[in-house]
C-alpha positions as a Python dict, from the first residue, in 0.01 Angstrom:
ca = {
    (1, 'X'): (0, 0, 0),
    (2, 'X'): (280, 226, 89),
    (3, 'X'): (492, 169, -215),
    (4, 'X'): (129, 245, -448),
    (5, 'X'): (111, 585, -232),
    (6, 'X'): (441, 667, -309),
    (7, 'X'): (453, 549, -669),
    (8, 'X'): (122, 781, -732),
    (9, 'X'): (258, 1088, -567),
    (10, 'X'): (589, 1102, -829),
    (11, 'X'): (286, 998, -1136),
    (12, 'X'): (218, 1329, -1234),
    (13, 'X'): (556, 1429, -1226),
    (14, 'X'): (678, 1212, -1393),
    (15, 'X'): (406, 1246, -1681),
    (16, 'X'): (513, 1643, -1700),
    (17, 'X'): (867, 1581, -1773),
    (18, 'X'): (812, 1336, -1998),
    (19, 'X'): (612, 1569, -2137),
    (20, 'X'): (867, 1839, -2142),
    (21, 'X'): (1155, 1565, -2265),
    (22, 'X'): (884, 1464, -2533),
    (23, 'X'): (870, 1849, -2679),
    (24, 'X'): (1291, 1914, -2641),
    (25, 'X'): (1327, 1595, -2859),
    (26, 'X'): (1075, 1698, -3103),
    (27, 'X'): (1200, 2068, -3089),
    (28, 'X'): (1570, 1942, -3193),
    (29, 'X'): (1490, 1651, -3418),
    (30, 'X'): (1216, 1906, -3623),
    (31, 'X'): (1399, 2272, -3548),
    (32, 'X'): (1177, 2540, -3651),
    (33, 'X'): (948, 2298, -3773),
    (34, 'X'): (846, 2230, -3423),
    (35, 'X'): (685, 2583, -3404),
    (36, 'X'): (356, 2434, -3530),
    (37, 'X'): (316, 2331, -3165),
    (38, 'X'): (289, 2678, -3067),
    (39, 'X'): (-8, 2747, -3033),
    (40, 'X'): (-36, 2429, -2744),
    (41, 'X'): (196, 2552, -2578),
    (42, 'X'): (65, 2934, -2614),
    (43, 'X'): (-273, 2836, -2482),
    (44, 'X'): (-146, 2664, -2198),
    (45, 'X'): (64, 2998, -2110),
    (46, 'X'): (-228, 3255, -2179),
    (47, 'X'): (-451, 3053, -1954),
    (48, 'X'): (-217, 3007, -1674),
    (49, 'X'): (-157, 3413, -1715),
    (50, 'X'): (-509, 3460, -1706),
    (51, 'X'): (-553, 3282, -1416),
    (52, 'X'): (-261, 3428, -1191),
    (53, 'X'): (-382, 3790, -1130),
    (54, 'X'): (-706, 3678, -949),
    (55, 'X'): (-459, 3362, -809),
    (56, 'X'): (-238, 3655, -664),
    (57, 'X'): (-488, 3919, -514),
    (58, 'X'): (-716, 3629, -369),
    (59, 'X'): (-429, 3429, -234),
    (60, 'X'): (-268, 3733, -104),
    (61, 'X'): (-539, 3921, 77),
    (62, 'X'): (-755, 3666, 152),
    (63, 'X'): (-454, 3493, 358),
    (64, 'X'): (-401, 3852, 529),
    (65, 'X'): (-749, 3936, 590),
    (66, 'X'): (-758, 3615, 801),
    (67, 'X'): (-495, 3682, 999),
    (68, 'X'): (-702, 3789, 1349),
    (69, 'X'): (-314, 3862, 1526),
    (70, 'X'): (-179, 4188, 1361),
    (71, 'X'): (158, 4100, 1522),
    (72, 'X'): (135, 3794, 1362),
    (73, 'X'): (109, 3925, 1024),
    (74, 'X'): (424, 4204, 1094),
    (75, 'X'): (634, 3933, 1201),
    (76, 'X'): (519, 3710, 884),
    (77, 'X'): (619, 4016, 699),
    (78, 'X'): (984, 4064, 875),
    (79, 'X'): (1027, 3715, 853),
    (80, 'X'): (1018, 3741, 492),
    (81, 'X'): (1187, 4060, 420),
    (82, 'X'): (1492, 3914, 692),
    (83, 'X'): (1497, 3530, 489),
    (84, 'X'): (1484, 3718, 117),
    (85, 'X'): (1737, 3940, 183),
    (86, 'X'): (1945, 3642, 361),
    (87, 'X'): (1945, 3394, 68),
    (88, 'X'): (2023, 3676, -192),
    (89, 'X'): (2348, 3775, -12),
    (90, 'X'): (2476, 3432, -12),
    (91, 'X'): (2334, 3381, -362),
    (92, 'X'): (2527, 3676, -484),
    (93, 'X'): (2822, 3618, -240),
    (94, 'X'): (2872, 3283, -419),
    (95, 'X'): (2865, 3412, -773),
    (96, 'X'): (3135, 3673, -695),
    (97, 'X'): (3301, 3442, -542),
    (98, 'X'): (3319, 3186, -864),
    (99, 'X'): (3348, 3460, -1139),
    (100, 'X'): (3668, 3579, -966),
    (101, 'X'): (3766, 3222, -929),
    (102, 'X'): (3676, 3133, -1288),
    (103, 'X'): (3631, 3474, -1516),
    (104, 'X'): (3382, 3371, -1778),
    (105, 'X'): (3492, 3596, -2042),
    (106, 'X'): (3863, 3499, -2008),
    (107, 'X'): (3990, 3464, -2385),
    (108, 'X'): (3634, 3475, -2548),
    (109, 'X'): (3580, 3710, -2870),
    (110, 'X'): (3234, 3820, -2959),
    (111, 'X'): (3101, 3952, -3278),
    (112, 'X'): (2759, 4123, -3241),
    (113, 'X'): (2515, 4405, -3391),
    (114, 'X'): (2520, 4736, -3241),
    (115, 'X'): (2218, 4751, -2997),
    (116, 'X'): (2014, 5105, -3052),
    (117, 'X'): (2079, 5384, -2778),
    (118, 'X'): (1925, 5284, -2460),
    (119, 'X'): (1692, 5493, -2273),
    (120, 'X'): (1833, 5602, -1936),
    (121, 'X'): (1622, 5604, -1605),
    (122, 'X'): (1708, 5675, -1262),
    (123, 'X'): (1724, 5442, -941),
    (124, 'X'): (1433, 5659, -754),
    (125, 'X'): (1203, 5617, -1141),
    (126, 'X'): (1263, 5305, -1157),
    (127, 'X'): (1144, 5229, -759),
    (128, 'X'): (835, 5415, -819),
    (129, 'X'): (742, 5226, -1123),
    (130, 'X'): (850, 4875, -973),
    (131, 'X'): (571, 4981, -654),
    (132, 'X'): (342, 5169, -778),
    (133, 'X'): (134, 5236, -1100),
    (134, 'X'): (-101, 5591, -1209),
    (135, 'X'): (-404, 5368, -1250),
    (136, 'X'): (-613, 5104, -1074),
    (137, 'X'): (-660, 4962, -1474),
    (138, 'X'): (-254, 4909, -1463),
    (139, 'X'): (-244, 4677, -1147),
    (140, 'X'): (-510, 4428, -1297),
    (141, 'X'): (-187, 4328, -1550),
    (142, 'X'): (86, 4067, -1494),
    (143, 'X'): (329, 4285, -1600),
    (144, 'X'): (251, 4524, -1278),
    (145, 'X'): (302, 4235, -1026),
    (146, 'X'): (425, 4445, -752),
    (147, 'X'): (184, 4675, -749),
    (148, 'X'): (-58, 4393, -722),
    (149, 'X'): (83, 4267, -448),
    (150, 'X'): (107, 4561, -231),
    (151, 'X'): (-212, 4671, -348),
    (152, 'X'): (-340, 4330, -261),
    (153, 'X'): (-161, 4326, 54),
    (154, 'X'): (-308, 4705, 190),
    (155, 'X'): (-684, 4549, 95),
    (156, 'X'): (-610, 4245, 307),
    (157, 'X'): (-458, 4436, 569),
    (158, 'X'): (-744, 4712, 575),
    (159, 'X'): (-1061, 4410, 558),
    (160, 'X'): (-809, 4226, 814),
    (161, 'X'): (-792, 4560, 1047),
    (162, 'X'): (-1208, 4598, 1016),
    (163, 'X'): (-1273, 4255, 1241),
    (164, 'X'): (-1619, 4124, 1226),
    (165, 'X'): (-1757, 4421, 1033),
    (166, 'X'): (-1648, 4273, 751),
    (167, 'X'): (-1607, 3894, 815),
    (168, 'X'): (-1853, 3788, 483),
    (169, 'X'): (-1582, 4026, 320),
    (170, 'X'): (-1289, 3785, 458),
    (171, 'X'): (-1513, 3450, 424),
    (172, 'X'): (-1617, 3571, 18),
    (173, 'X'): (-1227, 3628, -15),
    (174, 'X'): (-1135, 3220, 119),
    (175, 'X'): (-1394, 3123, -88),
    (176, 'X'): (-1298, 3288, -433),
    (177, 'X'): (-915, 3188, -366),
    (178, 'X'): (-1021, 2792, -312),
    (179, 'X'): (-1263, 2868, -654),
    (180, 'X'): (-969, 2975, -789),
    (181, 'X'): (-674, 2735, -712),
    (182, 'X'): (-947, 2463, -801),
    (183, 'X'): (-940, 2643, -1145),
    (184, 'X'): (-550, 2597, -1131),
    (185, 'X'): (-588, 2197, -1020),
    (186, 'X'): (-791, 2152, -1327),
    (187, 'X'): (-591, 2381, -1588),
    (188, 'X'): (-243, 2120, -1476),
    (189, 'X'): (-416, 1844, -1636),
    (190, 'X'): (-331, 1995, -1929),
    (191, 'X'): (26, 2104, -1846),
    (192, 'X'): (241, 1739, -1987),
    (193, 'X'): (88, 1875, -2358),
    (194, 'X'): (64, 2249, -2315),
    (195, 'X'): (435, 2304, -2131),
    (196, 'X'): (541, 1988, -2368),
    (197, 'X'): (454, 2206, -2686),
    (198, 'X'): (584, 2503, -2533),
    (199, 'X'): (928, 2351, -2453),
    (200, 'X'): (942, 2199, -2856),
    (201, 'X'): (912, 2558, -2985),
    (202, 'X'): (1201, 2684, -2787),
    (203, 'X'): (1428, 2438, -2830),
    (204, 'X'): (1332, 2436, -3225),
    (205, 'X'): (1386, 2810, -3232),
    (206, 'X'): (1659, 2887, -3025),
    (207, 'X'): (1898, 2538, -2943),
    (208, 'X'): (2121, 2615, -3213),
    (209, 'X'): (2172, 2920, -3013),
    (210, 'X'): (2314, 2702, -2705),
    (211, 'X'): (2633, 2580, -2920),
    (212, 'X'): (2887, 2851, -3001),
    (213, 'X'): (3097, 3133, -2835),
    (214, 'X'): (2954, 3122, -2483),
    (215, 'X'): (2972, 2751, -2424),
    (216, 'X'): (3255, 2824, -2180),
    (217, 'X'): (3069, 3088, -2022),
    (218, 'X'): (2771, 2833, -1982),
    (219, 'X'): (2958, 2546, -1849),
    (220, 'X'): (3073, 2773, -1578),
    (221, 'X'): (2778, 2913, -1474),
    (222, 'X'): (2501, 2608, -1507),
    (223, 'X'): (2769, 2416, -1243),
    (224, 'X'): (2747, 2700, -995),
    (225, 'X'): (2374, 2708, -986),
    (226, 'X'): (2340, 2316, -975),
    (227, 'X'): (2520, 2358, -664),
    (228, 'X'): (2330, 2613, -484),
    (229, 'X'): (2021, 2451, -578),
    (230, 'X'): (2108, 2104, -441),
    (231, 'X'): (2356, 2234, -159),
    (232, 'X'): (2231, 2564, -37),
    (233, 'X'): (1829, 2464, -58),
    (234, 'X'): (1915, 2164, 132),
    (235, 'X'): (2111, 2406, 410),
    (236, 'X'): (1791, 2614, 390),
    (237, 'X'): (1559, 2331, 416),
    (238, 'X'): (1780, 2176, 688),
    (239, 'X'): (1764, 2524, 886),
    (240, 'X'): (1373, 2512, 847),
    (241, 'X'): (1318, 2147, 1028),
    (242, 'X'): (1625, 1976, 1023),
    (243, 'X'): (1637, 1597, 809),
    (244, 'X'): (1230, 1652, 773),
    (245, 'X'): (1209, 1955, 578),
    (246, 'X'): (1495, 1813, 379),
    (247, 'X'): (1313, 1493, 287),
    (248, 'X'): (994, 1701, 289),
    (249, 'X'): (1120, 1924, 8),
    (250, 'X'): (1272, 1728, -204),
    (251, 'X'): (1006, 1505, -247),
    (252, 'X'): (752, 1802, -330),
    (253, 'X'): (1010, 2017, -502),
    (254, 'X'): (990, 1826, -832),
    (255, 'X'): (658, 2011, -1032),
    (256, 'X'): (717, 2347, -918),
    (257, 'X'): (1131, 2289, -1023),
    (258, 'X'): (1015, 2113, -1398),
    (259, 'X'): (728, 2381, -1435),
    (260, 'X'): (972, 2680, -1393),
    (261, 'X'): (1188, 2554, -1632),
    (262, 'X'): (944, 2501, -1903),
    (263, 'X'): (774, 2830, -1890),
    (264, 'X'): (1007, 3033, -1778),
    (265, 'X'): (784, 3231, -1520),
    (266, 'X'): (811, 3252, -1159),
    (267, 'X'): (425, 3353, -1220),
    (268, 'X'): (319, 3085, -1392),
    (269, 'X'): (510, 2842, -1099),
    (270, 'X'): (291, 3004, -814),
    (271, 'X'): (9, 2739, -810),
    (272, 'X'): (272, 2442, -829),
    (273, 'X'): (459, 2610, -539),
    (274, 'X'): (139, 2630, -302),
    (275, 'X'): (98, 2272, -387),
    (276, 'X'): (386, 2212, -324),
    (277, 'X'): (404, 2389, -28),
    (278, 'X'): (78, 2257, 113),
    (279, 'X'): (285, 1922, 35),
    (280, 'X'): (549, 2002, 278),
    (281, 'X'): (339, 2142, 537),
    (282, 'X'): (372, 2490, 570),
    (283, 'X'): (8, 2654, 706),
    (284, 'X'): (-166, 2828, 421),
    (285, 'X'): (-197, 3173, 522),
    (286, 'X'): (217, 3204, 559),
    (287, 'X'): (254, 3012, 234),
    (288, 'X'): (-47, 3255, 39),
    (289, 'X'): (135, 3540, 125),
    (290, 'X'): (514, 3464, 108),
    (291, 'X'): (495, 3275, -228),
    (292, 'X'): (302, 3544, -428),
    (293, 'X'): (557, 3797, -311),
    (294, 'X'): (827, 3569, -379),
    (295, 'X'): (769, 3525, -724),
    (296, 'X'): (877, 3908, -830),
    (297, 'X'): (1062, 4023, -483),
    (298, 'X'): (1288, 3681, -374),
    (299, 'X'): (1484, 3549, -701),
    (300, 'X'): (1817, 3402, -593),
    (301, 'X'): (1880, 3279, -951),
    (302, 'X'): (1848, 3645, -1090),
    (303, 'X'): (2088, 3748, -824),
    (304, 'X'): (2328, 3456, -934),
    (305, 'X'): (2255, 3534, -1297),
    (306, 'X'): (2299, 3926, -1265),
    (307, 'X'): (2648, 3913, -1080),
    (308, 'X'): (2782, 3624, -1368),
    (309, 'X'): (2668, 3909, -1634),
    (310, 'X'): (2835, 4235, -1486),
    (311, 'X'): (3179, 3984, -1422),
    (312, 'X'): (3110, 3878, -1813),
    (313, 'X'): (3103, 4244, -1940),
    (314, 'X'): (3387, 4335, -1725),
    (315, 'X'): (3578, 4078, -1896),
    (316, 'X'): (3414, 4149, -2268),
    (317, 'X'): (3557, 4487, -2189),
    (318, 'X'): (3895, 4435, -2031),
    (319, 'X'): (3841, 4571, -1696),
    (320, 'X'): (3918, 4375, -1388),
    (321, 'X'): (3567, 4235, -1174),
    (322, 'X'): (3691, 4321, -873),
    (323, 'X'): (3764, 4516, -536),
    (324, 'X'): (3508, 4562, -258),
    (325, 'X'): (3304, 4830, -335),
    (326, 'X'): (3221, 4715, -662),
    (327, 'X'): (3130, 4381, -585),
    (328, 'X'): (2914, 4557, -333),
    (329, 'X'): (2772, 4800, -596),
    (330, 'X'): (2699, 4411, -831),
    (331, 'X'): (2514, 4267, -541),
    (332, 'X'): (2260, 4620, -472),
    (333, 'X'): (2223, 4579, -832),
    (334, 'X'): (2175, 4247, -855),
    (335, 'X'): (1875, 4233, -594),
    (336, 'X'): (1736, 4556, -724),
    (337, 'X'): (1748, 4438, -1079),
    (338, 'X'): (1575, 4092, -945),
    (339, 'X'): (1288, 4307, -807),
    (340, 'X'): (1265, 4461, -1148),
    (341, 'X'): (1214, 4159, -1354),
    (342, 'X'): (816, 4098, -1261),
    (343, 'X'): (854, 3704, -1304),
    (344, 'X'): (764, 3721, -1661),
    (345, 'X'): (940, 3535, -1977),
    (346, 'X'): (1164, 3746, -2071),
    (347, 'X'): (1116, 4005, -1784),
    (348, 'X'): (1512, 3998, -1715),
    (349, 'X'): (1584, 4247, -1996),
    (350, 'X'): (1442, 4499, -1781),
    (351, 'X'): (1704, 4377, -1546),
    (352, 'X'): (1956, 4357, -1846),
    (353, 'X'): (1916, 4721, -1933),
    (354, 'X'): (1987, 4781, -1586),
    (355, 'X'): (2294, 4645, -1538),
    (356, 'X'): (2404, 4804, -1875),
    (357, 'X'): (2307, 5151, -1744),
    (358, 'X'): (2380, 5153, -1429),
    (359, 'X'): (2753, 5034, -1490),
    (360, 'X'): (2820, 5251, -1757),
    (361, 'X'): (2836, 4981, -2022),
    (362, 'X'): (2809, 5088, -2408),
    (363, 'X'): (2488, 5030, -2591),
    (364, 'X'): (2681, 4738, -2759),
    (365, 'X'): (2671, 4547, -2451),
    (366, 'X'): (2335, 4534, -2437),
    (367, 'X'): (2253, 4244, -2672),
    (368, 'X'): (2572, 4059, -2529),
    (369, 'X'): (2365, 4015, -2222),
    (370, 'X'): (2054, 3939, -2334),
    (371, 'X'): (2173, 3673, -2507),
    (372, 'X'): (2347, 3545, -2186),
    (373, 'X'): (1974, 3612, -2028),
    (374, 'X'): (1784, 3387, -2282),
    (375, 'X'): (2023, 3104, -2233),
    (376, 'X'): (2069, 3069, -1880),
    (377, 'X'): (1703, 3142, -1800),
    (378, 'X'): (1507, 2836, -1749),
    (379, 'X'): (1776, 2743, -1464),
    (380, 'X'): (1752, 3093, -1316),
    (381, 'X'): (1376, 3091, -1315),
    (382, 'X'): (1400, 2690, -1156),
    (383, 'X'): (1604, 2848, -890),
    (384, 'X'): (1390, 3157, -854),
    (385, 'X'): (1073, 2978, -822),
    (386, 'X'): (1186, 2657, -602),
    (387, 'X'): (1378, 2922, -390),
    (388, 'X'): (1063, 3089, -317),
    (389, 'X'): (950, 2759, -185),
    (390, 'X'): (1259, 2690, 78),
    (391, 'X'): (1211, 3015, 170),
    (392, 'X'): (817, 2967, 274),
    (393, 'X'): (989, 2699, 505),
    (394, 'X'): (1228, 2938, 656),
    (395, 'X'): (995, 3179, 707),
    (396, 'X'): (734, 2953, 860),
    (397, 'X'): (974, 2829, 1086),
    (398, 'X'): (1057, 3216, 1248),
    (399, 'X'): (695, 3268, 1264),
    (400, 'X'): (575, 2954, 1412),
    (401, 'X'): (942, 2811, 1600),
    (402, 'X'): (1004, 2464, 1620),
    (403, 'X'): (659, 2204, 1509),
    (404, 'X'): (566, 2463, 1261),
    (405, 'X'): (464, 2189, 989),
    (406, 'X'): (107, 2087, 969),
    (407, 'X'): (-44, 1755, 884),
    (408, 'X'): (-58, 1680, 484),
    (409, 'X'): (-417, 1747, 432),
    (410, 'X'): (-580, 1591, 98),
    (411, 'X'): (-528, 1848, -146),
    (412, 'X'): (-751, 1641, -422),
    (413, 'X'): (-1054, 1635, -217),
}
């Protein structure tokens, strides 16, 4: 009986990344051929971005409307500012750390196209426009995530801060989010074909791209964030509840780690995260609030990613990636550019541009780095998105101290 439990829960799994295998064959056997699965693969994405705006404001402030303890909710929200801030120092500590060990542009030539001149922005523009938007019609968009978020966040605090005046308010909130993630439940039936399409197209578009002058770049960098995925999320996980949150994670770390690969989006990984998170046992209303948040604020793999592109224009350049106060200057950049990026496919070339600005870098450098972006981003969103997940663990375990994981309750029912 055990061993049929156990086979069941890795089913699914299993049947997604064969799914996703399925499609990166197909995408490298057909090449561009393999774009006539678009439109799968398309669907699948549209509908999960349809989906994630209500996912996100219901999740969020229905979680923090039921929070009855104020102080509760502050320290959930220290908790998670402290553990973010935490794993993206050591994130970016590490990177700095390998590029100096191994420089990734050491010896490499590139030929590229002039980019057009960029348009310049300032560090206080760009904060305002990461918060905040001019118009309620703005926040109802994926692509304003963090204004979403704190918007949904000051509505759940506000019905939260109300009491029983507006308890229908909080109960009509639960009830929409559970509509909602039920909605999510059913749309991954589809996701073996729709993320198995999706994942033929890019390999049949862009795989040729993966061969050629930054192969030495890439073999440097894809090691370094193997091993802060499997070492550093196991020290996390080990922090949160010692050889059980290990075990716990890594058996529920598999869908959100294969989804976030295929699409791309720390977004599109939220409802696979909850799961999986529900999986491991962290309560619901810590989990509905630090995993939405997570997706655009808490991205260790953009911090990773951002510090191996500065060190790789340094050395495109000839100047030398180092000394203290720029590595210090990479790693504010590097967490402010992560908060930039909104969790969308292709969102880092908002980061890109930053990094390119902000270090004085020639327009020419600007396609140099997207095209590092595009190639290492599957990984970065995996560790982005499965990140988010230790980090609900973490977090959990500051708020609720020692027995903070609850019972597995059935999540199909």
């Amino acid at each position: 009986m055990a061993n049929t439990k156990k086979t069941s829960s890795y089913r699914f799994p299993l049947i997604l990344l064969g799914g996703v295998i399925l499609g990166g064959i197909l995408g490298a056997v057909f090449g561009e051929k393999a774009t006539v699965l678009k439109p799968l693969g398309d669907i699948f994405i549209n509908l999960i971005f349809t989906i994630v705006v209500p996912l996100v404001f219901l999740t969020i402030s229905s979680a923090i409307a039921d929070i009855k303890d104020m102080n509760r909710l502050g320290k959930l929200l220290g908790a998670t500012l402290a553990v973010f801030v935490f794993t993206g120092l050591i994130a970016s500590g590490l990177m700095v750390g390998v590029m100096n060990a191994f420089p990734p542009a050491e010896g490499l030539k590139l030929t590229l196209p002039k980019a057009e001149a960029l348009k310049t922005f300032t560090i206080s523009d760009q904060i305002v426009k990461a918060f905040t938007v001019d118009d309620f019609a703005s926040i109802i968009s994926r692509r304003n995530m963090l204004p979403l978020i704190m918007f949904s966040i000051f509505f759940g605090f506000t019905v939260g801060a109300m009491g029983e005046k507006a308890r229908k308010v909080t109960e009509g909130l639960t009830l929409l989010s559970n509509v909602v993630m039920k909605m999510i439940s059913l749309l991954m039936l589809f996701a073996p074909v729709g993320l198995g399409a999706y994942f033929a197209n890019l390999v049949g578009t862009h795989g040729p791209k993966l061969l050629g002058t930054y192969a030495k770049a890439l073999a440097i960098f894809f090691p370094t964030a193997f091993v802060y995925f499997f070492i550093a999320f196991t020290f996390y996980a080990f922090l949160a509840d010692r050889k059980g949150g290990v075990t716990a994670f890594w058996k529920a770390i598999y869908v959100p780690a294969i989804t976030a690969v295929a699409t791309r989006s720390s977004v599109a990984t939220i409802p696979a995260e909850l799961e999986a998170a529900q999986k491991i046992g962290v309560p619901n209303d810590i989990s509905r609030v630090v995993l939405p948040i997570g997706a655009t604020a808490h991205m260790d793999g953009s911090c990773l990613s951002c510090i191996f592109k500065i060190a790789f224009l340094y050395g495109i350049f000839g100047m030398p990636f180092e000394g203290f106060s720029l590595y210090a200057f990479a790693v504010f950049v590097s967490v402010l550019s992560a908060v930039a990026i909104s969790g969308v496919p292709g969102g880092g070339v908002i980061g890109e541009t930053l990094i390119v600005t902000m270090f004085g870098f020639p327009p020419e450098a600007l396609p140099i780095v997207i095209m590092l972006g595009q190639l290492v981003d599957p990984i970065t969103t995996m560790l982005n998105s499965t990140g988010d997940t230790v980090a609900s663990m973490l977090i959990a375990r500051v708020v609720e101290g020692d027995g903070w994981r609850q019972p597995l309750s059935n999540i199909d029912a």
